[in-house]
Phi, psi and omega in degrees: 000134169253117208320178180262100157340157165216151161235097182267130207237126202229160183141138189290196191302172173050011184280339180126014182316280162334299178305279161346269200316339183288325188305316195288321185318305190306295216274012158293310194292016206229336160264038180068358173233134198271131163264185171237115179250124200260103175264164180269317183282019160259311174322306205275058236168305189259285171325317195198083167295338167235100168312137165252328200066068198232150170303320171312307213283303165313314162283344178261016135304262166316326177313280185338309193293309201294018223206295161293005169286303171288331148308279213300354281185284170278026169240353160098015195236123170289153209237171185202107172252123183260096167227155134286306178048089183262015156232144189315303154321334202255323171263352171273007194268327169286294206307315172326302163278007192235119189272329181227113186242177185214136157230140162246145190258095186265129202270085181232148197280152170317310164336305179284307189293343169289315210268325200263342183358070189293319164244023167043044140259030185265267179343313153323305209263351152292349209239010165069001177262005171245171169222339182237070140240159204261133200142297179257274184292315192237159181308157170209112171280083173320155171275133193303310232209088169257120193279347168221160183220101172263133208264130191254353163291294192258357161215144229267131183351308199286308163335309207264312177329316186266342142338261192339315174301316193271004146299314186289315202261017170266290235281339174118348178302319187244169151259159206278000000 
């Protein structure tokens, strides 16, 4: 069986994670391959129901995704993770264990994401009732070596999606 690829799609909130990770599905599943997309905030939905976002809690949050990333991986089922991990640790702790992973950095300025807070936790956190968003409050690590880097201000999904793709099939991960 051949293993499964991973893919982490990284940024802060509202930068455009979710959209991307919907585009690269269509567009695999538009080549015949069903992923698995490992979101955080459905995870963290099951994992940790009443959520703090404490750094403790995050890591054992990202541990949890890399770790089902990697079973699903080493089964041969490609995975696509929509997190922010907004520390570097939480995603080289997948790349570690995961042999052929790819990260996308998607690069959108704070601004814009604050303009777009689809789920008002910019607001929240003007409003003093979050403390660890990332961004604001709590640190956020772009990733050093990012295999792919998408501008989430300036470019449009189904675009950055078939990169990734055509990233997956240099590296040896899809056929061409």
């Amino acid at each position: 069986m051949q293993p499964g690829f991973a893919v982490w799609i990284t940024g802060l909130p509202a930068s455009g994670k979710s959209t991307l990770a919907a585009a690269l599905s269509r567009e695999l599943s538009n080549r015949g391959i069903d992923v698995a997309v490992l979101e955080s905030d459905a995870l963290r939905r099951i994992l940790t129901p009443h959520p703090c976002y404490s750094e403790e809690e995050r890591d054992v949050l990202y541990g949890a995704m890399a770790h089902v990333g990697r079973l699903l991986t080493e089964h041969g089922v490609p995975v696509i993770f929509d997190a922010t991990a907004n520390r570097r640790t939480h995603r080289d702790r997948a790349r570690q264990h995961i042999p052929q992973f790819v990260e996308v950095y998607v690069d959108c300025p704070l601004d814009v994401c604050i303009g777009r807070d689809p789920k008002g936790i910019y607001q929240k956190a003007r409003q003093g009732k979050a403390t660890t968003v990332p961004g604001i409050q709590s640190t956020y690590e772009p990733p050093e070596n990012p295999e792919v880097i998408v501008r989430g201000d300036q470019e449009a999904p189904e675009v950055a999606a078939r990169r990734i793709v055509a990233t997956l099939v240099e590296k040896g991960y899809l056929a061409g």
